[in-house]
C-alpha positions as CSV (number, residue, x, y, z in Angstrom):
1,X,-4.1,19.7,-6.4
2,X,-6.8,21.8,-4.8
3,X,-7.3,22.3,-1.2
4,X,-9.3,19.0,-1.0
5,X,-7.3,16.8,-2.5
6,X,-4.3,17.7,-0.6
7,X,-6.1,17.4,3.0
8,X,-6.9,13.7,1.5
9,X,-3.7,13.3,0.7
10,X,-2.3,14.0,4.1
11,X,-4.8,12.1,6.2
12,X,-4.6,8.9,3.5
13,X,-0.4,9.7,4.4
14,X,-1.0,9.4,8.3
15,X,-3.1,6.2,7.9
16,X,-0.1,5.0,5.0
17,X,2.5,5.7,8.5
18,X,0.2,4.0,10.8
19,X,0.4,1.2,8.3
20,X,4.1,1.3,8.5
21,X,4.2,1.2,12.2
22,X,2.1,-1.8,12.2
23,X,3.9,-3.5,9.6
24,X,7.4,-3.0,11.3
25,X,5.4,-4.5,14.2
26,X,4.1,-7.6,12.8
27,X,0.5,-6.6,13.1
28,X,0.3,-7.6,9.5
29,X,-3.6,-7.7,9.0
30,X,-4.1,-4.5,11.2
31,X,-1.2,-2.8,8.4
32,X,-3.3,-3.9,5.6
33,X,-6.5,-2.6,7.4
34,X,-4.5,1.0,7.7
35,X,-3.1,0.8,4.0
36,X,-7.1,0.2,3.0
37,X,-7.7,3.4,4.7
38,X,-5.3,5.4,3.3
39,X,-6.4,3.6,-0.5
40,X,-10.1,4.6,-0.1
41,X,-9.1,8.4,0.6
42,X,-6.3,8.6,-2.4
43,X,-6.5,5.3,-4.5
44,X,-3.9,7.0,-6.9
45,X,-0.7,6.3,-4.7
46,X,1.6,3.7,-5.6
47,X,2.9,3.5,-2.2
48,X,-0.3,2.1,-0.2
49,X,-0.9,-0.4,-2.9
50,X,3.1,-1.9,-2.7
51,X,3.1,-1.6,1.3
52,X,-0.6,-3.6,1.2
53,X,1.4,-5.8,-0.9
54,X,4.2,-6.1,1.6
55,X,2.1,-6.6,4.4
56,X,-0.5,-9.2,2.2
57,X,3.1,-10.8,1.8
58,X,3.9,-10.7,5.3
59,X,0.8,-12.5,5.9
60,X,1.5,-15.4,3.6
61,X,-1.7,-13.7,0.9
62,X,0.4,-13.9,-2.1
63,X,-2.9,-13.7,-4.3
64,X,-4.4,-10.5,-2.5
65,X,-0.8,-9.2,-2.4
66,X,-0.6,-10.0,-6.5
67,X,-3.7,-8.0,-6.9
68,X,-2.3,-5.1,-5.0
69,X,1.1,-5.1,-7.2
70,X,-1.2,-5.2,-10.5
71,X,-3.0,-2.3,-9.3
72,X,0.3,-0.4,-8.2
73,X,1.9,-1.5,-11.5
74,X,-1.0,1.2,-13.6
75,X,-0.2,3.7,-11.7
76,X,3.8,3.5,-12.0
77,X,4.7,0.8,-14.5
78,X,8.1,1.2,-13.7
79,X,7.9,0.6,-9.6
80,X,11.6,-0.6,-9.2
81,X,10.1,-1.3,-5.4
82,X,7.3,-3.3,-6.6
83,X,9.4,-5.1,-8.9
84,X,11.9,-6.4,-6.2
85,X,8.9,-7.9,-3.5
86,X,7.5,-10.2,-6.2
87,X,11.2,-11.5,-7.8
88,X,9.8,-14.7,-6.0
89,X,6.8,-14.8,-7.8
């Protein structure tokens, strides 16, 4: 990564722990707001996408929360996380 990329990366990763504040909060929709954040800055991280997802959950938007584990599922088919939120789906 050059220099740019990894100061991204570590603001996206303060926004991603706001997020998980918020979440563990139950400020769902201000968690999703923080996981957009972080998104916009690095959309490459499987992470933001499944803890949108979680929080989209949280909030009872299964279909935004679908989208979210779609678009986590290209980056990291595999997401053994991602697969154990939507068993119920």
């Amino acid at each position: 990564m050059v220099d740019e990329e990894l100061v991204l990366v570590a603001k996206a990763n303060v926004l991603k722990d706001e997020g998980n504040l918020l979440l563990s909060q139950k400020k769902y929709v201000e968690a999703v707001a923080k996981y957009s954040e972080a998104i916009t800055l690095y959309p490459n991280n499987v992470i933001y996408y499944s803890n949108r997802a979680q929080a989209f959950i949280k909030s009872e938007s299964y279909g935004f929360a679908i989208l979210d584990a779609n678009e986590a599922l290209k980056y990291s088919p595999s997401f053994d996380n991602l697969t154990q939120r939507f068993k119920m789906f």
